[in-house]
NUGUPA-807916 format. One record per residue (C-alpha): residue number from 1; x negated, y negated, z. Coordinates in steps of 0.001 Angstrom, whole numbers. Layout:
     n        xx        yy        zz
   NUM         X         Y         Z
...
***
This chain:
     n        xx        yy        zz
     1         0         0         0
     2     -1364     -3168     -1029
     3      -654     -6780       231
     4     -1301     -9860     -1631
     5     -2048    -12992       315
     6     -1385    -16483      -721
     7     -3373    -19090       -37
     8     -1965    -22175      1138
     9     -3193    -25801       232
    10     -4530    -28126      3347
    11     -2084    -31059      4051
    12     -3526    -34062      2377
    13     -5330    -36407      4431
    14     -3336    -39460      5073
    15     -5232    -42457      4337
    16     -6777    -44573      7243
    17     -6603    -47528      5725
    18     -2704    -49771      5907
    19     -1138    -49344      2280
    20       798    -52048       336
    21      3695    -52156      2647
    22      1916    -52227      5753
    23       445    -55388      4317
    24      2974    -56640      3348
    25      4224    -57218      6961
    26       977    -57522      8022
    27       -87    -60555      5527
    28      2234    -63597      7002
    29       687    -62908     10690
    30     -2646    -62783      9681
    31     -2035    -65991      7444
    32      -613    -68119     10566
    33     -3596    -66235     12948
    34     -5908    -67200     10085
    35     -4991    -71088     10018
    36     -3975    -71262     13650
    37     -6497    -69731     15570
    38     -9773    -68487     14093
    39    -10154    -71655     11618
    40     -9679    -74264     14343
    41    -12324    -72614     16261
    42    -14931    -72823     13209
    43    -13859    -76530     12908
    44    -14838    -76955     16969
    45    -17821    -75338     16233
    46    -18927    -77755     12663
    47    -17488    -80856     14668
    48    -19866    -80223     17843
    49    -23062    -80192     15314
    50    -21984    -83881     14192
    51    -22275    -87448     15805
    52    -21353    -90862     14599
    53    -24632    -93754     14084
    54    -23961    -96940     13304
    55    -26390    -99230     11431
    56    -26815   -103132     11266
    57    -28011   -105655     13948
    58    -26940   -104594     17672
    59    -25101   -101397     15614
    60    -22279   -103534     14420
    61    -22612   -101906     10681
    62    -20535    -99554      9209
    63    -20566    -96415     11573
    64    -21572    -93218      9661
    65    -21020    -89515     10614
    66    -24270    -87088     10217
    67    -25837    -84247     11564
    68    -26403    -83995     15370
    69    -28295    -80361     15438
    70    -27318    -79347     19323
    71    -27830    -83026     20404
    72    -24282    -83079     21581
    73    -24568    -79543     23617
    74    -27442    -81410     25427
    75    -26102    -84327     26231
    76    -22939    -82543     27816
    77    -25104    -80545     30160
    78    -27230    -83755     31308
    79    -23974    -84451     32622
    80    -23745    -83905     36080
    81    -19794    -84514     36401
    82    -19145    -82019     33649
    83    -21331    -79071     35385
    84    -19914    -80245     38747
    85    -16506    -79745     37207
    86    -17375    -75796     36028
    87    -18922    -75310     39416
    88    -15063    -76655     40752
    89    -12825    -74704     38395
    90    -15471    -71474     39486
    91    -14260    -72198     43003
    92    -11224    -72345     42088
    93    -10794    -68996     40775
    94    -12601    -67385     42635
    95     -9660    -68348     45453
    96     -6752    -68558     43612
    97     -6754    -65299     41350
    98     -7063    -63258     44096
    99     -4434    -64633     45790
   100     -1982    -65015     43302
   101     -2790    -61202     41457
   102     -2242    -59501     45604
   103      1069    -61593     45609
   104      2128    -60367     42552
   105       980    -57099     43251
   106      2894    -57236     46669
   107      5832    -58596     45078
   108      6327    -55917     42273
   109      5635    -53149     44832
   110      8874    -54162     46294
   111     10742    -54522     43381
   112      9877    -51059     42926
   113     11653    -50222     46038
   114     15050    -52240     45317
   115     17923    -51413     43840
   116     18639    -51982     40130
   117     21574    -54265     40630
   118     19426    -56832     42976
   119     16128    -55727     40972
   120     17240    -57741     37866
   121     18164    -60814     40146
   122     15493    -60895     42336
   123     12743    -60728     38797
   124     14812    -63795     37268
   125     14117    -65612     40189
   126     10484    -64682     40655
   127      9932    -65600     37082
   128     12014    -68733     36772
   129      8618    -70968     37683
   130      7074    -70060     34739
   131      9451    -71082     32775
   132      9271    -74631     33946
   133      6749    -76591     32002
   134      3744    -76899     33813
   135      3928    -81056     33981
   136      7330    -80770     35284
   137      6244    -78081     38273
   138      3336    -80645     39073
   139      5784    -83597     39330
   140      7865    -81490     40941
   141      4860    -80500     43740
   142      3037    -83655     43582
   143      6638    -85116     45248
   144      6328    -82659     47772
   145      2326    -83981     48228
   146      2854    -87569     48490
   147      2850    -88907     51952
   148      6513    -90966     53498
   149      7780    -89364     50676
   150      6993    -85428     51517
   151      9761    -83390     53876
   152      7422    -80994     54137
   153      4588    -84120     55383
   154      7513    -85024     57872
   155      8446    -82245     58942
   156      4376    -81188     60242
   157      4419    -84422     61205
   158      6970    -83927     64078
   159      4689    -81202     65219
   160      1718    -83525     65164
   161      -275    -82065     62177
   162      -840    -85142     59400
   163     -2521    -83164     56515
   164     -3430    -84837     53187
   165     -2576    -82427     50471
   166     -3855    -85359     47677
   167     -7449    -85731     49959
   168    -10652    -84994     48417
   169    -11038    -81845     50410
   170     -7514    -80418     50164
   171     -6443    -81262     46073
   172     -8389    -78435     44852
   173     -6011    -76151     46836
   174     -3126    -78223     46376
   175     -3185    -77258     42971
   176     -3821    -73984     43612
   177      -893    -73694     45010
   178      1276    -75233     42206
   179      -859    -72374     39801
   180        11    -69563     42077
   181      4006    -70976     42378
   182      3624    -71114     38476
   183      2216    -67604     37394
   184      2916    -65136     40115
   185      6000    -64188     38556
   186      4929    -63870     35426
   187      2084    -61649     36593
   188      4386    -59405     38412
   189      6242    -58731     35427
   190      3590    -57478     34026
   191      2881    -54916     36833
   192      6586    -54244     37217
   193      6513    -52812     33609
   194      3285    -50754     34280
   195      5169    -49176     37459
   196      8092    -48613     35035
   197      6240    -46261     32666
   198      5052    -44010     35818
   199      6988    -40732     35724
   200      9179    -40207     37993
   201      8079    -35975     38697
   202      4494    -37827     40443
   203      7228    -39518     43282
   204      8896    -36173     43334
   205      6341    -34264     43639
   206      4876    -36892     46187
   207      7932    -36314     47926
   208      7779    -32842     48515
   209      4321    -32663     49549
   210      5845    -34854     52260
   211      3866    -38408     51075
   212      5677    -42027     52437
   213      6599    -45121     50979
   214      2871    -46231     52039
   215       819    -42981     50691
   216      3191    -43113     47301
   217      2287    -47026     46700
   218     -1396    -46631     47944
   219     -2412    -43137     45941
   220       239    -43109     43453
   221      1125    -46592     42337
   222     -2010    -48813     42960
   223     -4216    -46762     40940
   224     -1392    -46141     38080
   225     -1076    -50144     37586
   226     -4629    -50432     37317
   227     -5012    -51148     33726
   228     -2141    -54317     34566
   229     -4026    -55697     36887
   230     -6976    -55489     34638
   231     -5308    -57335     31995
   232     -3827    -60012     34229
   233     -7124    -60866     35967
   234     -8598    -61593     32226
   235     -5431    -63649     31609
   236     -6011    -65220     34980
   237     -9674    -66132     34186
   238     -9154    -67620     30972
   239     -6430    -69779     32465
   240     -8646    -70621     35186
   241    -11057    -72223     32982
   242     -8721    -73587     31037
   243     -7254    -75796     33841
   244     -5735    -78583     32375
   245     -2140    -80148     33160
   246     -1970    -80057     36876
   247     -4866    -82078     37771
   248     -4069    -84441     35072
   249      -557    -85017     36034
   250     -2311    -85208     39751
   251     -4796    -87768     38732
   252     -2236    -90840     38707
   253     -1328    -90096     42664
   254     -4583    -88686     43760
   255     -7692    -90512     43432
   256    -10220    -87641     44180
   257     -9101    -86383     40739
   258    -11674    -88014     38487
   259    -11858    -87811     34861
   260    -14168    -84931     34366
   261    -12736    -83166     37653
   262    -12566    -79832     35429
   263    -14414    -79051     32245
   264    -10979    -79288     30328
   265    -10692    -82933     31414
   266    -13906    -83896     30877
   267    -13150    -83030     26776
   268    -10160    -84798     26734
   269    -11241    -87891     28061
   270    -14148    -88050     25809
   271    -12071    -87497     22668
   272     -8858    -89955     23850
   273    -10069    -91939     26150
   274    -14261    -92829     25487
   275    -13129    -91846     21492
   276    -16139    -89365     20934
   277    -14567    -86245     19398
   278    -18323    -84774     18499
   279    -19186    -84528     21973
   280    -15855    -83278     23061
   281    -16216    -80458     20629
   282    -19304    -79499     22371
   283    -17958    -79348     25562
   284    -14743    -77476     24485
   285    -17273    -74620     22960
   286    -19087    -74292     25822
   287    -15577    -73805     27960
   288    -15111    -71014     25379
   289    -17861    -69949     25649
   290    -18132    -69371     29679
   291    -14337    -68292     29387
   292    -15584    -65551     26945
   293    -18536    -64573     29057
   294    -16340    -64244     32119
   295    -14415    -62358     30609
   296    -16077    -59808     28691
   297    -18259    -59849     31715
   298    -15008    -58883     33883
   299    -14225    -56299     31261
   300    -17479    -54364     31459
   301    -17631    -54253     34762
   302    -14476    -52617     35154
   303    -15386    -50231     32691
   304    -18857    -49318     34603
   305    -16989    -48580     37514
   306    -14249    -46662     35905
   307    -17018    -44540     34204
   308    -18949    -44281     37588
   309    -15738    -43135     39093
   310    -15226    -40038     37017
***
C-alpha cells in the first residue's frame, strides 16, 4: 500500500513595511507632525546660530542679521539669572513630582476600592482641575495667596500664624501647590486605567491565599502600575522644565518672581520683552535639551533597575 504525500506551500510572508492604505491614513498625521512639531524645532535650532549687528556711527545703521556660530549659547550661560533659574525649576521637581505622582498614586488606589456608581463621580471631580486653564487656576490660587484678601490668610491668622505664600522663600512652593491641584488628577487617570487592565483571577487568587486590601495594593497593584508611573514621571519632568504660566501670572502680585525666575521665562522675556529672538532660541534649545537629558536619563535608569531586578 502506497501513500502519496502532498506538499503544502509556506504562508507568504506578510510584508513589514505599511502598504498604500496604511499610508494613506498615516500621511495627514505625519504631514501636521511634520509642520507642527519636528520643523519648528529645526527653525529653533537655525534661529539660535543667528544674531542681529547693526552698522553706522553709535550702531544707528541699518541692523543686519548674520551668523552667530554658538555666540548666543554662550552668552545665555554667562547668565547667572538664567542658570539660577534651572537650578530653581530642578528644586522644584525634585519636590513637587514626588508629591503630586504619591497623591495620585494614593488617590487611584482608592478609586480602585469604590464602587462603580461613585467611581465615575469621584474621577470627574479629581480631574475637573485640569481642565481649567492653567492662567485661570493661578488667578484662581493667587486670590487665595494675596494677603486681606486670603480666607485661608484670615483664617491662620486667628490662630496667630501670618505666613506669606507670595514671599521669596515660600512662592516656589506656592506654585507647587497650584501644579499639584492642576495635574494630580490627570495623573491618576492614568494609573486608574493601568489598574483597570489588571486581571481580575491575580485579586482572586490573592484572595484565597488569604492576602488584604494592604498585601493586594502593595504586591499586586504597585508593581502592576509600574510602567504608569513610569510614563507620568517623564510627563512630569518635561512639564517641570517647562514651567511657564503660573509664575508668570504670579509675577504681577509677587515681586520675588523676576523675569528669568525659570528658564521658560527667561526666553520669553528676551524674545517679547528685550526683542532678541536669536538669543531666546538658544535658551529654548538648551531647555530642550536638559528636558531631553532628564528624561532619557530617567528612562534608562528605570530600565537598569528593571534589568537588575530580574
Amino acid at each position: 500500500m502506497t501513500t502519496s504525500s502532498t506538499s503544502r506551500k509556506p504562508p507568504a510572508r506578510r510584508s513589514a513595511r505599511p502598504d498604500r492604505k496604511a499610508w494613506t491614513f498615516l500621511g495627514p498625521f505625519l504631514a501636521v507632525y511634520l509642520f507642527a512639531m519636528i520643523l519648528p524645532i529645526f527653525y529653533a535650532i537655525y534661529q539660535s546660530l543667528l544674531k542681529v549687528e547693526r552698522s553706522g556711527p553709535l550702531g544707528l545703521g541699518e541692523p543686519s542679521v548674520t551668523f552667530a556660530g554658538l555666540d548666543n549659547y554662550a552668552l545665555a550661560l554667562e547668565q547667572t539669572a538664567f542658570l539660577e533659574g534651572f537650578g530653581r525649576v530642578l528644586l522644584f521637581g525634585a519636590v513637587q513630582v514626588p508629591v503630586m505622582l504619591l497623591l495620585a498614586l494614593v488617590l487611584a488606589l482608592l478609586l480602585d476600592q469604590v464602587k462603580d456608581r461613585w467611581a465615575g463621580l469621584l474621577r470627574a471631580t479629581y480631574f475637573l482641575p485640569y481642565g481649567i486653564p492653567g492662567v485661570i487656576a493661578t488667578l484662581l490660587w493667587g486670590f487665595l495667596y494675596v494677603p486681606g484678601i486670603s480666607p485661608i490668610n484670615d483664617l491662620l491668622g486667628k490662630i496667630g500664624i501670618q505666613p506669606d505664600f507670595l514671599g521669596y522663600d515660600s512662592i516656589l512652593w506656592s506654585i507647587a501647590n497650584i501644579v499639584v491641584w492642576e495635574f494630580a488628577g490627570y495623573n491618576m487617570l492614568i494609573i486608574v486605567a493601568q489598574l483597570k487592565s489588571i486581571p481580575q483571577e491575580l485579586y482572586e487568587a490573592a484572595t484565597i491565599d488569604g492576602a488584604g486590601p494592604w498585601q493586594v495594593a502593595l504586591r499586586i497593584k504597585l508593581p502592576l502600575v509600574r510602567p504608569a508611573l513610569v510614563l507620568t514621571c517623564v510627563f512630569s519632568i518635561i512639564g517641570t522644565m517647562q514651567l511657564f504660566a503660573e509664575p508668570l501670572v504670579l509675577k504681577k502680585i509677587a515681586p520675588a518672581v523676576t523675569n528669568n525666575y525659570t528658564p521658560n521665562l527667561s526666553a520669553y522675556f528676551d524674545a517679547f520683552a528685550n526683542a532678541n529672538v536669536y538669543l531666546a532660541a538658544a535658551k529654548s534649545v538648551l531647555l530642550a535639551v536638559v528636558a531631553m537629558v532628564l528624561s532619557f536619563g530617567f528612562l534608562s535608569l528605570v530600565s537598569r533597575k528593571r534589568k537588575d531586578d530580574r
